[in-house]
MARTILUM-31750 format. One record per residue (C-alpha): residue number from 1; residue in three letters; chain; x, y, z negated. Coordinates in steps of 0.25 Angstrom, whole numbers. Last residue first. Example, Ala and Ser with C-alpha at 12.3 -4.5 7.8 and 13.67 -1.06 7.14 Angstrom:
% MARTILUM-31750
KOLMI 2 SER A 55 -4 -29;
KOLMI 1 ALA A 49 -18 -31;
END
This chain:
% MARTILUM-31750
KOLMI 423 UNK A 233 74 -83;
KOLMI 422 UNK A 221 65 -88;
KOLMI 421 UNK A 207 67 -84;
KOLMI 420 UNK A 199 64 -94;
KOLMI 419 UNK A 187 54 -89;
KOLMI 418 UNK A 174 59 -87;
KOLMI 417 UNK A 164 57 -101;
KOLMI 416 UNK A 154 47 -95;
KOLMI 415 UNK A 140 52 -97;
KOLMI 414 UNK A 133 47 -109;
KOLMI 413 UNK A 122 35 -107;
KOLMI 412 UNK A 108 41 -109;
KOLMI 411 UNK A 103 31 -120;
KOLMI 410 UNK A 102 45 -132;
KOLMI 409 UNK A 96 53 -120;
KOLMI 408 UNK A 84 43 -119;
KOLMI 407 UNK A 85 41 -135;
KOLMI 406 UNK A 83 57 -137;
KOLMI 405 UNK A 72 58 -124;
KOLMI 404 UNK A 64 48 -131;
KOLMI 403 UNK A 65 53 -145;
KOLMI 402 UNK A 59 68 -138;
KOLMI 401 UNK A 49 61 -131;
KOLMI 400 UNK A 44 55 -146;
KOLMI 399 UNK A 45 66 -152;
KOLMI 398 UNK A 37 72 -141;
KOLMI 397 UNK A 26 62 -142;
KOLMI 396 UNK A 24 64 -157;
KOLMI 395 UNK A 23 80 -156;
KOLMI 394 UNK A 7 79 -155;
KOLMI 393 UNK A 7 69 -165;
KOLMI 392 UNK A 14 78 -177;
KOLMI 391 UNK A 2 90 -171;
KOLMI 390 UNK A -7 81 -174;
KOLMI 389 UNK A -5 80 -189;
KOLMI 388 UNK A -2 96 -188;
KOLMI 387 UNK A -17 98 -181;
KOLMI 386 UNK A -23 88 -194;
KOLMI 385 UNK A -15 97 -203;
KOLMI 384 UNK A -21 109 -200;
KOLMI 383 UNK A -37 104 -196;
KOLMI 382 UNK A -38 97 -212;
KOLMI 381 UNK A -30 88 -220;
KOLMI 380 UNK A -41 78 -224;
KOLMI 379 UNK A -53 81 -215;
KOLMI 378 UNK A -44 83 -204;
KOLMI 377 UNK A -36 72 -207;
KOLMI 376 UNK A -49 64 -209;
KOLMI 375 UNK A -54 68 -196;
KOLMI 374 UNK A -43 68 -186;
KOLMI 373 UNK A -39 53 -192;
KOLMI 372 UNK A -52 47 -182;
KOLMI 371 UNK A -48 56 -171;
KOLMI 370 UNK A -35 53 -171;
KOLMI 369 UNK A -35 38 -173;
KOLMI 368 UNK A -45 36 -162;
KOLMI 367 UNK A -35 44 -153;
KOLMI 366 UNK A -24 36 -158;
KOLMI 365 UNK A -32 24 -157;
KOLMI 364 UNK A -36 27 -141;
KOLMI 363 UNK A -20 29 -140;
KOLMI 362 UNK A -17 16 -144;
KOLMI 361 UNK A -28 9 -136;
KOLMI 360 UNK A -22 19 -124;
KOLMI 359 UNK A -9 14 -125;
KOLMI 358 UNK A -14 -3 -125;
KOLMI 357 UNK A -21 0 -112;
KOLMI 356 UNK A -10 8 -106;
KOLMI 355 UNK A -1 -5 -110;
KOLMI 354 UNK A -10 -14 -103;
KOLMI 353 UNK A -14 -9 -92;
KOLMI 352 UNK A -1 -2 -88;
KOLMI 351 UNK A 7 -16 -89;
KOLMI 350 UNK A 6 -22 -74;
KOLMI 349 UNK A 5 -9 -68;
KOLMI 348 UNK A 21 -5 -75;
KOLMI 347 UNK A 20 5 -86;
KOLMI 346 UNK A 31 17 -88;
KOLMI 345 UNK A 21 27 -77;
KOLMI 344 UNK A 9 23 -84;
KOLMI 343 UNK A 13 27 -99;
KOLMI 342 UNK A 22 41 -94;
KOLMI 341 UNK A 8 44 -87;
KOLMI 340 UNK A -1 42 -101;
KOLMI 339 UNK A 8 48 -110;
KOLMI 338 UNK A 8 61 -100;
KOLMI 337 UNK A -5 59 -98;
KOLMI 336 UNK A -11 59 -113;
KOLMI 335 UNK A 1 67 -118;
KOLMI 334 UNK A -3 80 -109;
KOLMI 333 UNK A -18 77 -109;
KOLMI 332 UNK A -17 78 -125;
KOLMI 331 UNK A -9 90 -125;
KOLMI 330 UNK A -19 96 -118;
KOLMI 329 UNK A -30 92 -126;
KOLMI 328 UNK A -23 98 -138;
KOLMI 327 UNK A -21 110 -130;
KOLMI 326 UNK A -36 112 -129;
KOLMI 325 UNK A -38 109 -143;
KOLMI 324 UNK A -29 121 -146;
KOLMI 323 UNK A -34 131 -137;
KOLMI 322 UNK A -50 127 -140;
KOLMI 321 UNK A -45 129 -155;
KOLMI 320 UNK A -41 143 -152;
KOLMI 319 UNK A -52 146 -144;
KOLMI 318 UNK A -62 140 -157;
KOLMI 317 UNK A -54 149 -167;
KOLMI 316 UNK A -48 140 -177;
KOLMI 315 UNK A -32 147 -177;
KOLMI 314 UNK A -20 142 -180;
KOLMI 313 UNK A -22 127 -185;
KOLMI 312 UNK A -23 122 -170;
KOLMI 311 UNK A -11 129 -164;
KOLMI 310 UNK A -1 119 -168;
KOLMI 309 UNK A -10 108 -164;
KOLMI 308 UNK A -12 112 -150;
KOLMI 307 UNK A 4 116 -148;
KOLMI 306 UNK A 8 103 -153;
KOLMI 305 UNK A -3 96 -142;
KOLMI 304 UNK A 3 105 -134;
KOLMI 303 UNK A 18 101 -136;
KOLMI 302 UNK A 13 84 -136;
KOLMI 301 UNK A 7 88 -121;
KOLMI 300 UNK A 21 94 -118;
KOLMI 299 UNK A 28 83 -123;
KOLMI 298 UNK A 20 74 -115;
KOLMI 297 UNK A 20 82 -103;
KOLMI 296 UNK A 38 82 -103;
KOLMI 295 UNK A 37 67 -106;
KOLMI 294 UNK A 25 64 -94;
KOLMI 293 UNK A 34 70 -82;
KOLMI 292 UNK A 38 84 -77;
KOLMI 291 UNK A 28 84 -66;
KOLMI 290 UNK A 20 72 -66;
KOLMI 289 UNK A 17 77 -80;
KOLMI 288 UNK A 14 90 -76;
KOLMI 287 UNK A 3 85 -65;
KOLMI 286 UNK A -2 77 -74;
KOLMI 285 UNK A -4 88 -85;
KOLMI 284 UNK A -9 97 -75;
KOLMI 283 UNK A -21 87 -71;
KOLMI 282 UNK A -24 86 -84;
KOLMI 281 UNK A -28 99 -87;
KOLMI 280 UNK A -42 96 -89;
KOLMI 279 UNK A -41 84 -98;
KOLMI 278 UNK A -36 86 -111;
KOLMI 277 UNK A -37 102 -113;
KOLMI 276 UNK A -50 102 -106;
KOLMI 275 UNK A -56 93 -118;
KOLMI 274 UNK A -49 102 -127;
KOLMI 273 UNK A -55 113 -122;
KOLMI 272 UNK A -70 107 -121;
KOLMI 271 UNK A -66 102 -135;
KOLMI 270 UNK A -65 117 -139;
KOLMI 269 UNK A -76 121 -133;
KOLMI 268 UNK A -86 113 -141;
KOLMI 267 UNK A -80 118 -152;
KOLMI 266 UNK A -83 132 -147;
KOLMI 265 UNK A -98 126 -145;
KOLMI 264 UNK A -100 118 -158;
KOLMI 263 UNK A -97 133 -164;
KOLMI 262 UNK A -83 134 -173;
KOLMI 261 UNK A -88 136 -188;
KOLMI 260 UNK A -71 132 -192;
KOLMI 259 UNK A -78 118 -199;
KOLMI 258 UNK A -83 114 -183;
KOLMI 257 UNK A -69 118 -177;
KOLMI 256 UNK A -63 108 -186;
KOLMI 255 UNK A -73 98 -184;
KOLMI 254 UNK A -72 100 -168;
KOLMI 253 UNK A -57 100 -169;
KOLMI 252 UNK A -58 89 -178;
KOLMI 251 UNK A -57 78 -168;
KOLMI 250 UNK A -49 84 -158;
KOLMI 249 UNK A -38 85 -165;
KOLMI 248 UNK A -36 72 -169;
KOLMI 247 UNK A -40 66 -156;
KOLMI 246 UNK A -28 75 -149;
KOLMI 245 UNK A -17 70 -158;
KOLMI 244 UNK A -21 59 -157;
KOLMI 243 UNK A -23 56 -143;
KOLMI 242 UNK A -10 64 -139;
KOLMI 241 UNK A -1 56 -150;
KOLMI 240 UNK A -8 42 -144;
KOLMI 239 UNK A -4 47 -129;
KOLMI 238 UNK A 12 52 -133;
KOLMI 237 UNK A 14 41 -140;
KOLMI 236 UNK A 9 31 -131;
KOLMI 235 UNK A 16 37 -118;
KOLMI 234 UNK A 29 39 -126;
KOLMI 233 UNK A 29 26 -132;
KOLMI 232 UNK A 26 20 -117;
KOLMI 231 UNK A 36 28 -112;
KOLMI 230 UNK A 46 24 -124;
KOLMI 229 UNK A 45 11 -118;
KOLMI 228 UNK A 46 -2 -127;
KOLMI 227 UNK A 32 -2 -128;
KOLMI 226 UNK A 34 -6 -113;
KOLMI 225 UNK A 43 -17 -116;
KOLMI 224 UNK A 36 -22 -128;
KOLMI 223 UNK A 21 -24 -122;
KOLMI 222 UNK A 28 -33 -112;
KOLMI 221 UNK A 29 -27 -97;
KOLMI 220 UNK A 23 -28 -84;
KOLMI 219 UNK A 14 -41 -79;
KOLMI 218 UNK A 21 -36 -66;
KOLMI 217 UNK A 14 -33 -53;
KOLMI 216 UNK A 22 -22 -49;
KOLMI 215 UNK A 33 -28 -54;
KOLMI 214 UNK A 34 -39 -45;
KOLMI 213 UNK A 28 -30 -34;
KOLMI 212 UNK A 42 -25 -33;
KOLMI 211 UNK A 44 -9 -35;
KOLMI 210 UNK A 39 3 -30;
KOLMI 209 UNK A 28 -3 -22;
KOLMI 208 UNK A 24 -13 -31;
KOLMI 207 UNK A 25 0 -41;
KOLMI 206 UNK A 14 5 -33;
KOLMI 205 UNK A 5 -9 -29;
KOLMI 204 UNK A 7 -11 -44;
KOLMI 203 UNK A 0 5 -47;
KOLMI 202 UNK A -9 3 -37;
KOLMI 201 UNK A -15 -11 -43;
KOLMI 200 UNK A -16 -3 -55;
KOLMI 199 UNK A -24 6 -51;
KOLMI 198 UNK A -36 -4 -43;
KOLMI 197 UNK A -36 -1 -30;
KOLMI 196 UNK A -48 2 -31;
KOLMI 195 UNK A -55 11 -42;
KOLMI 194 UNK A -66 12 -34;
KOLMI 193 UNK A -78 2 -37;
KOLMI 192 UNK A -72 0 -51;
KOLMI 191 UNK A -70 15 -55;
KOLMI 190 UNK A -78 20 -49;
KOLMI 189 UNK A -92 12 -53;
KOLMI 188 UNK A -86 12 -66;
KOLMI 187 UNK A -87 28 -68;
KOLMI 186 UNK A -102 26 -62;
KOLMI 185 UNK A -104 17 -72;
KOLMI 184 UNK A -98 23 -84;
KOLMI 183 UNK A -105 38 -80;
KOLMI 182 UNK A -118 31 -82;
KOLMI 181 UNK A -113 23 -96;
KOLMI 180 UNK A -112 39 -98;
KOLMI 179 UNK A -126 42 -94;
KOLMI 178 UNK A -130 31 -103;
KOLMI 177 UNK A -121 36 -115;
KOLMI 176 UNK A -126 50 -113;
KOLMI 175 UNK A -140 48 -115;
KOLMI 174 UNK A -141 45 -128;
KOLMI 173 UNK A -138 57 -135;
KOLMI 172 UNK A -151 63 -138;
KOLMI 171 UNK A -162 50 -138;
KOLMI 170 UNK A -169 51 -125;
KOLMI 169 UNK A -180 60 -123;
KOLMI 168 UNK A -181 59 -108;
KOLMI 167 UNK A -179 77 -108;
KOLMI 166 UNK A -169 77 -119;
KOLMI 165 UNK A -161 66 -114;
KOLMI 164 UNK A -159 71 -102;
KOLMI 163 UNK A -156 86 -109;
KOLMI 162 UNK A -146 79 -116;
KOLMI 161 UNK A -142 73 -104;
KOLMI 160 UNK A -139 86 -98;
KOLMI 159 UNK A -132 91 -112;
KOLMI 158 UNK A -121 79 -112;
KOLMI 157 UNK A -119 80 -97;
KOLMI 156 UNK A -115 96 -98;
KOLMI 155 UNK A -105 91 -110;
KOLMI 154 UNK A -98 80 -103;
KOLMI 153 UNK A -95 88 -90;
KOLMI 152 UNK A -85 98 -95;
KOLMI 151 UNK A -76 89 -103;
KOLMI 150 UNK A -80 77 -95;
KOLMI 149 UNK A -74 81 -85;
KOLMI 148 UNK A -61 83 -90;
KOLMI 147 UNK A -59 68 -91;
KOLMI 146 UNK A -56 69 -77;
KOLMI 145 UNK A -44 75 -81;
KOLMI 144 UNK A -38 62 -87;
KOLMI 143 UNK A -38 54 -73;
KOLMI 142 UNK A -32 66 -66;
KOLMI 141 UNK A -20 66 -78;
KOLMI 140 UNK A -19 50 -74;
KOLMI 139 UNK A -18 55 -61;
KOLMI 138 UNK A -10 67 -64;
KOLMI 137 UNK A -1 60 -71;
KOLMI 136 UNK A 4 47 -60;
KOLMI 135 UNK A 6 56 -49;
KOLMI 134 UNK A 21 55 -49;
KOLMI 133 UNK A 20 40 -54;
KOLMI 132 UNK A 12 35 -42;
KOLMI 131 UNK A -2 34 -44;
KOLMI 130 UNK A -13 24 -45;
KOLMI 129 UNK A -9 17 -60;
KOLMI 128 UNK A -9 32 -65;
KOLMI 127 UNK A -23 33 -63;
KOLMI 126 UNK A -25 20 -70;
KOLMI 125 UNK A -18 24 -80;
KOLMI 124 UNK A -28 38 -82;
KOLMI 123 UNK A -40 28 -81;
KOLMI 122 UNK A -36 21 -94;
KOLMI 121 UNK A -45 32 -102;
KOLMI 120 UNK A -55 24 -94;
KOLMI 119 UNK A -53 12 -102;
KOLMI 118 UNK A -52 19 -115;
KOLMI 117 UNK A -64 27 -112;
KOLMI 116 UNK A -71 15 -108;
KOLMI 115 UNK A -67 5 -122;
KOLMI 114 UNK A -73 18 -129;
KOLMI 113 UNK A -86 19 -123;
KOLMI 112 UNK A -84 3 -127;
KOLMI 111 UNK A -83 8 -142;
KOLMI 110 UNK A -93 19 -140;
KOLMI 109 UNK A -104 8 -139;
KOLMI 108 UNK A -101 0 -152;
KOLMI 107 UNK A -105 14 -158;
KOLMI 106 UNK A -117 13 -153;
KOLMI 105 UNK A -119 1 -156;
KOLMI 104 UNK A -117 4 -171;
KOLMI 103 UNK A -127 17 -171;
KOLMI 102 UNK A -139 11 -163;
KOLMI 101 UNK A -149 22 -162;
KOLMI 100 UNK A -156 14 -151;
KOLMI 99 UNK A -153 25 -140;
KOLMI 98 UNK A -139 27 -147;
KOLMI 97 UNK A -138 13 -146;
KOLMI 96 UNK A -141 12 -132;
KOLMI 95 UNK A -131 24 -128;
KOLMI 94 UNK A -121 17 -135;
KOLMI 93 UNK A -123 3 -128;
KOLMI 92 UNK A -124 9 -113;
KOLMI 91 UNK A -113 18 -117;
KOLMI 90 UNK A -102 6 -121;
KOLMI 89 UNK A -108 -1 -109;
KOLMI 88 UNK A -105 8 -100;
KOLMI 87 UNK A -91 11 -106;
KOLMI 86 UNK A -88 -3 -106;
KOLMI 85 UNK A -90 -3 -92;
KOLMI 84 UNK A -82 8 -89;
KOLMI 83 UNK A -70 0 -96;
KOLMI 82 UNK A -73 -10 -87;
KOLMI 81 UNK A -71 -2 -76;
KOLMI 80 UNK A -57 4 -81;
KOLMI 79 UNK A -52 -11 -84;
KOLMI 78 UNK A -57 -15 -69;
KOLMI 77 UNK A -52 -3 -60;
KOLMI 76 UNK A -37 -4 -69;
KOLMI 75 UNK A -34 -17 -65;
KOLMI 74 UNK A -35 -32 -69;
KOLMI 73 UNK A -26 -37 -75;
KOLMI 72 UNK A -18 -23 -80;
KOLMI 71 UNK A -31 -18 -82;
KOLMI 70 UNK A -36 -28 -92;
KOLMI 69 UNK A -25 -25 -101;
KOLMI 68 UNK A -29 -11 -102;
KOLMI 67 UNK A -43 -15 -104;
KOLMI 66 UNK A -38 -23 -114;
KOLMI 65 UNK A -30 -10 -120;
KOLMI 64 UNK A -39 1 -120;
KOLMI 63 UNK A -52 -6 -124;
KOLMI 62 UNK A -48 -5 -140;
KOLMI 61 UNK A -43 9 -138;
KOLMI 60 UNK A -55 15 -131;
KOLMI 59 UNK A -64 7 -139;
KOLMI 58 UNK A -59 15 -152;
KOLMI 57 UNK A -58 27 -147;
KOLMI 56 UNK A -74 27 -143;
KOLMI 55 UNK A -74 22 -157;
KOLMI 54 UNK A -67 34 -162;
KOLMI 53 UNK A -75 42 -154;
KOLMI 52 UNK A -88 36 -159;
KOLMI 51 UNK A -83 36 -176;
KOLMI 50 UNK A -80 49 -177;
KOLMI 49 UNK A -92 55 -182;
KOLMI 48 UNK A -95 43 -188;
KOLMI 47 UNK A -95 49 -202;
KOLMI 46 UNK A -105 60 -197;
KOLMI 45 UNK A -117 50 -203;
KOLMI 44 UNK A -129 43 -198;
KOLMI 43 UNK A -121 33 -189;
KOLMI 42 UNK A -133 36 -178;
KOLMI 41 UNK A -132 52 -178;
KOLMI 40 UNK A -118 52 -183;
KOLMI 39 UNK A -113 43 -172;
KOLMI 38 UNK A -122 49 -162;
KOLMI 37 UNK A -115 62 -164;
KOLMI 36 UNK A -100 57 -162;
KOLMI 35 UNK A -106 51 -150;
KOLMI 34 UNK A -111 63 -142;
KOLMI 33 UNK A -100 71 -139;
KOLMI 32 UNK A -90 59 -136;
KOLMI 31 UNK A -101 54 -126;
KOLMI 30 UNK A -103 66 -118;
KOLMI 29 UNK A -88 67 -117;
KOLMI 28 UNK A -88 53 -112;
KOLMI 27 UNK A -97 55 -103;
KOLMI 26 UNK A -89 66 -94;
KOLMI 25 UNK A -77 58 -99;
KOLMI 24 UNK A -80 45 -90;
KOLMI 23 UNK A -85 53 -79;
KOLMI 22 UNK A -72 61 -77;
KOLMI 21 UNK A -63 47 -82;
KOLMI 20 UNK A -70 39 -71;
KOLMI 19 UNK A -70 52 -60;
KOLMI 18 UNK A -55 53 -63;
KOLMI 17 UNK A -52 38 -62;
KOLMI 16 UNK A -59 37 -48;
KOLMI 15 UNK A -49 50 -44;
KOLMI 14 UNK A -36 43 -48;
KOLMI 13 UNK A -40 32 -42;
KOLMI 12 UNK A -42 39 -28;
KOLMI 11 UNK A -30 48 -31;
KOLMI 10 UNK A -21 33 -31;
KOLMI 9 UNK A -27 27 -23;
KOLMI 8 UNK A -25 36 -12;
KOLMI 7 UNK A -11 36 -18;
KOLMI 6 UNK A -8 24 -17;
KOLMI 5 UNK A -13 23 -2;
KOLMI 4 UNK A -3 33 1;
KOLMI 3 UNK A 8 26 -5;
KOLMI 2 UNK A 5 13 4;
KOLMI 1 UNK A 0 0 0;
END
């Protein structure tokens, strides 16, 4: 197959995987509003506040992994559909259990929404998979901007169906998870009627190219040889600090703005910038990263995360705090694909399943982690020390880098002394 072929497939997948991520988190976002109020409503209390997102989290790092493992057998078209799958079904049961006031099922629901945005969430690889190296950032960075979508289209759905619920006097709130098992299907009917040749196949047939279809077509490498790697330390590292830090400080923002007598509309600003900090310049960010490679980004995305919770405890104006959130979702997409470019790129296509698989379960429970600790430190130590907390796991990664580049010069052999000339 020649290069142009490549990369026709190439844009083409990268293009299915943006309108999958774009639908995906149009509903998602509808979702993520509504869940934490149905918990209350149905749990009868405001201690399961938390409790949907984290499941949601919860599913996201359990399915990682075997679906990971799945598409190193069997491709990337079938893990990614059969994570949409679970998502349709995960609606389908929460939706009727909100219907039937159903509070456990419910729940049980959420956890397979989560299996799906763990699934989907490893779209970004796939969209490496098709691409050569140079281009390898700003699809996965394409991939992630569709999730800008539902930043701005999310809300406007949320209030049309209200209004369709309103007028066929359905249940408040019910709605949304059958429109979004909708949105599933149709995301499925792309991805497995379209998504061909499969990512992964073009990512053997490429290397096959570079190399010998002997190592194209490779089991890949033990679990120890690639841990062994300070890419993939790197890579890890730098995701799992970038989730953390990011979960715990969006968590209580809202809370936090909440006890400062902010309005529910400047608060609902704030995550609007935060959610354009994650996703809307990522197309920049890839194309910075292909530039000048994923260290330098990752170091710059761990600076502004620092910046971001520096500038946190200064001031508690709604503007102020838009700024600061905003950068900590910038930060965030600079780790997240830096992290997740310098990962593809050190993985041969026999092992990427498996091992991206078993990253994103870690970096699921960092996430989790974060915003289940975000409450008690921030109800135990308060907004200041919180920001200084995740200001220690904003600079992790650059320690880190910095360590590297110590040993790397440390193994450089020393250049000959040239010999004295004797008269």
């Amino acid at each position: 197959m020649n290069i142009e072929k490549l990369l026709h497939y190439g844009r083409r997948t990268v293009a299915i995987l943006f309108a999958t991520q774009s639908l995906f988190s149009a509903g998602y976002v509808m979702l993520f509003t509504i869940s934490s109020i149905l918990a209350v409503q149905m749990g009868g209390s405001t201690a399961w506040t938390g409790v949907p997102i984290t499941i949601i989290l919860a599913g996201a790092a359990l399915g990682a992994w075997p679906v990971g493992r799945l598409m190193d057998r069997h491709g990337r078209r079938l893990g990614l559909s059969l994570g949409q799958l679970c998502g349709l079904a995960g609606c389908l049961i929460s939706g009727t259990a909100v219907l039937y006031g159903l509070f456990w099922l419910y729940l049980a629901g959420l956890f397979f929404i989560g299996v799906a945005r763990g699934t989907l969430d490893m779209g970004r690889y796939a969209a490496a998979d098709a691409n050569p190296p140079h281009l390898r950032a700003r699809a996965i960075s394409l991939v992630v901007f569709g999730s800008t979508v539902g930043a701005f289209v999310g809300p406007p759905m949320l209030k049309v169906i209200k209004v369709v619920e309103l007028s066929h006097g359905l249940p408040s709130m019910t709605l949304p998870w059958f429109v979004m098992a909708g949105v599933l299907l149709l995301s499925f009917v792309l991805v497995f009627g379209f998504l061909r040749p499969d990512p992964l196949e073009i990512a053997r047939l490429r290397e096959a190219g570079e190399g010998s279809p002997q190592q194209a077509n490779a089991v890949g490498r033990s679990y120890h040889e690639i841990i062994g790697d300070r890419r993939f330390i790197m890579a890890l590292i730098t995701i799992s600090s970038g989730h953390l830090v990011m979960y715990l400080l969006m968590t209580i923002a809202p809370v936090f703005m909440h006890q400062c007598h902010h309005a529910i509309t400047a608060i609902s600003w704030v995550i609007v910038a935060h959610m354009f900090g994650m996703y809307g310049l990522s197309f920049f960010v890839g194309w910075f990263i292909d530039r000048f490679g994923s260290a330098s980004m990752i170091v710059a995305g761990c600076l502004v995360l620092a910046a971001s919770c520096l500038m946190a405890p200064l001031s508690s104006g709604a503007g102020w705090l838009a700024l600061v959130m905003f950068l900590v979702g910038l930060g965030w997409n600079c780790c997240f694909v830096a992290g997740s470019t310098m990962l593809s790129a050190m993985l041969q296509a026999g092992e990427r399943g498996r091992i991206q698989g078993l990253v994103d379960t870690i970096i699921n429970f960092a996430a989790g982690t974060g915003s289940l600790a975000s409450g008690f430190l921030f109800a135990g130590l308060g907004f200041n020390v919180t920001v200084l907390i995740s200001l220690v796991f904003s600079l992790l990664p650059c320690l880190l880098i910095w360590r590297h580049s110590c040993i790397a010069a440390s193994e450089q052999p020393l250049a000959p002394l040239p010999e004295q000339v004797i008269e």
